[in-house]
C-alpha positions in Angstrom: 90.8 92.6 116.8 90.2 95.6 114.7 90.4 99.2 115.5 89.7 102.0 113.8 91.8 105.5 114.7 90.8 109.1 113.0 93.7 111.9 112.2 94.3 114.7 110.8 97.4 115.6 109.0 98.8 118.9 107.1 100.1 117.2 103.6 102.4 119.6 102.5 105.8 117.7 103.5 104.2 114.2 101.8 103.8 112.4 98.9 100.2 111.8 99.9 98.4 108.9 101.7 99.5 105.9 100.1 103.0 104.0 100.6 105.5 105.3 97.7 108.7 103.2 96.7 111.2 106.2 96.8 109.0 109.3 98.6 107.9 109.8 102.5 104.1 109.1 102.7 101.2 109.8 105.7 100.6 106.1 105.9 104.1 105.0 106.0 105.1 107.6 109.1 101.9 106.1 111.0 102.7 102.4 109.8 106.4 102.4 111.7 105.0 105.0 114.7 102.5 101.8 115.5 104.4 98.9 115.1 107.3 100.5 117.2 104.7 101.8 120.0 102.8 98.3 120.0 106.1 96.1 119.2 104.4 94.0 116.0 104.3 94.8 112.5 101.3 97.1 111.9 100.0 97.7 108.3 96.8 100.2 108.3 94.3 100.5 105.4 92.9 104.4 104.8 89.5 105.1 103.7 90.9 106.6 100.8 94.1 108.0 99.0 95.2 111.6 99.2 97.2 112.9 96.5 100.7 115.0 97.5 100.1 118.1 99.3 96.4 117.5 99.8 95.6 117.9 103.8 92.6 115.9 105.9 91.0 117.7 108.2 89.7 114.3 109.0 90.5 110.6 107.8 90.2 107.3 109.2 92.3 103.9 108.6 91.7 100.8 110.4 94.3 98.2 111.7 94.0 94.8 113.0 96.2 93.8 116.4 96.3 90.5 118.4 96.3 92.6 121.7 93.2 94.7 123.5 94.3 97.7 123.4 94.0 100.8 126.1 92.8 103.5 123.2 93.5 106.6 125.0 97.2 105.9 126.2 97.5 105.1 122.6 96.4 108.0 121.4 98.8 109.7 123.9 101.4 108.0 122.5 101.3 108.4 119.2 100.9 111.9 119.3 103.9 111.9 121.4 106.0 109.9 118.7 104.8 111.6 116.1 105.9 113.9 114.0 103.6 117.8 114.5 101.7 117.4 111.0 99.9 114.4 111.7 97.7 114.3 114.7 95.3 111.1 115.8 92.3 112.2 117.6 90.4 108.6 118.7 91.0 105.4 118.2 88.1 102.5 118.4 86.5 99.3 118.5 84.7 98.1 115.3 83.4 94.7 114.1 86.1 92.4 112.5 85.0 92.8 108.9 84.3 96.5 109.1 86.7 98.4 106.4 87.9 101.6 106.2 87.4 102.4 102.8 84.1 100.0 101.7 82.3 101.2 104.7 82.4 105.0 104.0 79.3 106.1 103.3 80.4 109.5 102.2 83.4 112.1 101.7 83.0 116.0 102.2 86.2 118.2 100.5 86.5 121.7 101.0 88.8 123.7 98.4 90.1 127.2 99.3 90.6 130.1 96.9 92.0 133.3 98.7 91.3 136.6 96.7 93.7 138.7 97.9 97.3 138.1 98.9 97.6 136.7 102.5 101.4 136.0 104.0 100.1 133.8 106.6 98.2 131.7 104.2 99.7 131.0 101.2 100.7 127.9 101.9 96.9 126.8 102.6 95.3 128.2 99.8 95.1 128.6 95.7 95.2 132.7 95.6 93.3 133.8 92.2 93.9 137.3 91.4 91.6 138.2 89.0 87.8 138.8 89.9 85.4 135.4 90.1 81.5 135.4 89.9 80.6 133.9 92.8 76.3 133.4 91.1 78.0 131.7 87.8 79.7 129.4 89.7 77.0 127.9 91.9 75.2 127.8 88.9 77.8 125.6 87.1 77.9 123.7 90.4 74.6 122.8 90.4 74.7 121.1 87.0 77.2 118.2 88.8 73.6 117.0 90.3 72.2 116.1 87.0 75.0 113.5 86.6 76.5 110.3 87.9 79.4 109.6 85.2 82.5 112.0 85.7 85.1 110.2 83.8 85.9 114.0 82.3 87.4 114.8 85.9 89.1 111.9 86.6 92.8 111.6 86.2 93.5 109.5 82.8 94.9 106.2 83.3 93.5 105.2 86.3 92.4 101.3 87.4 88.6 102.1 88.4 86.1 99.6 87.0 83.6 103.3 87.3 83.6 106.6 87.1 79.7 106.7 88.3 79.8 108.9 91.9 76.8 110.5 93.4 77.5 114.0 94.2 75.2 115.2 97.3 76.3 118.8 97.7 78.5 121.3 95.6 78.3 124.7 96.8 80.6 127.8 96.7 80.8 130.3 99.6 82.5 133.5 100.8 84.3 133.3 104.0 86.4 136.6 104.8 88.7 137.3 101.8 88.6 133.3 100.6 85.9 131.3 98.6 85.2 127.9 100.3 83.9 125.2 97.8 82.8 122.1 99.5 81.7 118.9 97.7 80.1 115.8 99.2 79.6 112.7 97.5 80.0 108.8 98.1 83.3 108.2 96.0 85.4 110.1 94.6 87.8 109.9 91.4 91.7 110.6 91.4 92.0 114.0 90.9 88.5 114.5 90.7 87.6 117.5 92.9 90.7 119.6 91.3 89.7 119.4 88.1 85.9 120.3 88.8 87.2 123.1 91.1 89.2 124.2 88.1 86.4 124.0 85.8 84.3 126.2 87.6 87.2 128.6 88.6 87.0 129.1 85.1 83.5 129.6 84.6 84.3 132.3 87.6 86.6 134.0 85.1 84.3 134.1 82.7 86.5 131.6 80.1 83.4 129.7 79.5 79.4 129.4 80.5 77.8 127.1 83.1 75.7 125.8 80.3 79.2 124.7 79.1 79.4 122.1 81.8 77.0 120.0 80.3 79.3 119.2 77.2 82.4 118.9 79.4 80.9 115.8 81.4 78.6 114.1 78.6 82.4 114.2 76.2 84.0 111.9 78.9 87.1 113.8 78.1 89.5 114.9 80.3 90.9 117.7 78.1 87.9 119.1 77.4 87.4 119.8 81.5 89.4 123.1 83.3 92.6 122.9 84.2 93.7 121.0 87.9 93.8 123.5 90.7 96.9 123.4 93.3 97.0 120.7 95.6 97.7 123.0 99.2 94.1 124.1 98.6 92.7 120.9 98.9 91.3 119.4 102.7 89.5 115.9 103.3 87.1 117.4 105.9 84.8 114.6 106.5 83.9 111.0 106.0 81.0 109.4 107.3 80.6 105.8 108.3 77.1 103.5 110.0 76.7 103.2 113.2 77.0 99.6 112.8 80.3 98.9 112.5 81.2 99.9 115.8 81.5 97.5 118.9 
């Protein structure tokens, strides 16, 4: 049968999501927590890969096991056995040939710029010092929607077959003493969402136009896009999937 289970998970102690040869990964610590709880070798598929340091707010993975299982003692346990960073929050049901990852429908990021020096937040947060006009980057935002090819964001050398992803929402807001840029879309590349944070933090700065945007995506070229922003700034905060997948 297969399951699906939703965490959460602060990134800073790992290497990302994915299994790593030599370095402690999300997926790895959650891999040995359920095959030790339910006594069979358990490997888990995500619906996506984080990058080191990058948080989720929310992710899902699913798992096949030859046992029913009782959901909420599992959930119970888990969080018992594992370690305070990573946190499951349901675990359920779904069709045998529903996927983690092919069924998503959509992934929301959120990126968080503090403006002022915060000791309790640093670690959360990319703190940019020097002024940033909020109006110029919405505007530069707003030009991702006229696109579908962002090969000029993604991180070179990668194994995609596309770089086409339909962005649904880009928008910059101010929250307290932080800007809050969220980006919805159906896929995204690697690295993706800190280099177009990047970009715009630098249209913020005034380093170049929003009109500028427009050359940055139709070169295809990585160099010509801003620079990548800090990874601790960085939260998965959402992926949706159909109804139909559940049992």
């Amino acid at each position: 049968m297969r399951y699906f289970l939703e965490l959460s998970y602060n990134g800073t102690e790992y290497h990302g999501w994915q299994v790593q040869p030599d370095a402690i990964s999300v997926q790895e610590v959650l891999e040995k927590a359920l095959s030790t709880l339910l006594k069979a070798t358990i490997s888990i598929v995500g619906a996506g890969r984080t990058d080191t340091g990058v948080h989720a707010k929310q992710m899902f993975a699913h798992f096949d096991v030859d046992q029913t299982l009782d959901t909420q003692d599992l959930v119970y346990k888990l969080n018992a056995f594992l370690p305070k960073d990573i946190a499951i929050h349901t675990i359920f049901k779904v069709k045998p040939e529903a996927h983690a990852r092919f069924d998503a429908q959509s992934r929301t990021y959120l990126y968080r710029i503090a403006l002022e020096k915060d000791v309790f937040n640093f670690k959360d947060t990319y703190l940019v010092k020097q002024p940033l006009d909020l109006k110029q980057m919405n505007t530069a935002a707003k030009i991702l929607f006229e696109y579908k090819d962002f090969q000029c964001f993604s991180k070179t050398n990668t194994d995609v077959k596309t770089y086409i992803c339909d962005i649904m929402k880009a928008e910059w807001t101010q929250v307290g003493n932080e800007l809050h840029f969220v980006i919805k879309a159906d896929r995204f590349l690697r690295n993706m969402v800190r280099a177009i944070v990047g970009t715009l933090v630098n249209v913020g700065l005034d380093k170049m136009k929003p009109e500028d945007v427009h050359q940055i995506i139709k070169s295809k070229d990585r160099s010509e896009a801003g620079y990548s922003v800090p990874a601790q700034g960085l939260y998965l905060i959402q992926i949706e999937y159909p109804e139909s997948i559940k049992i």
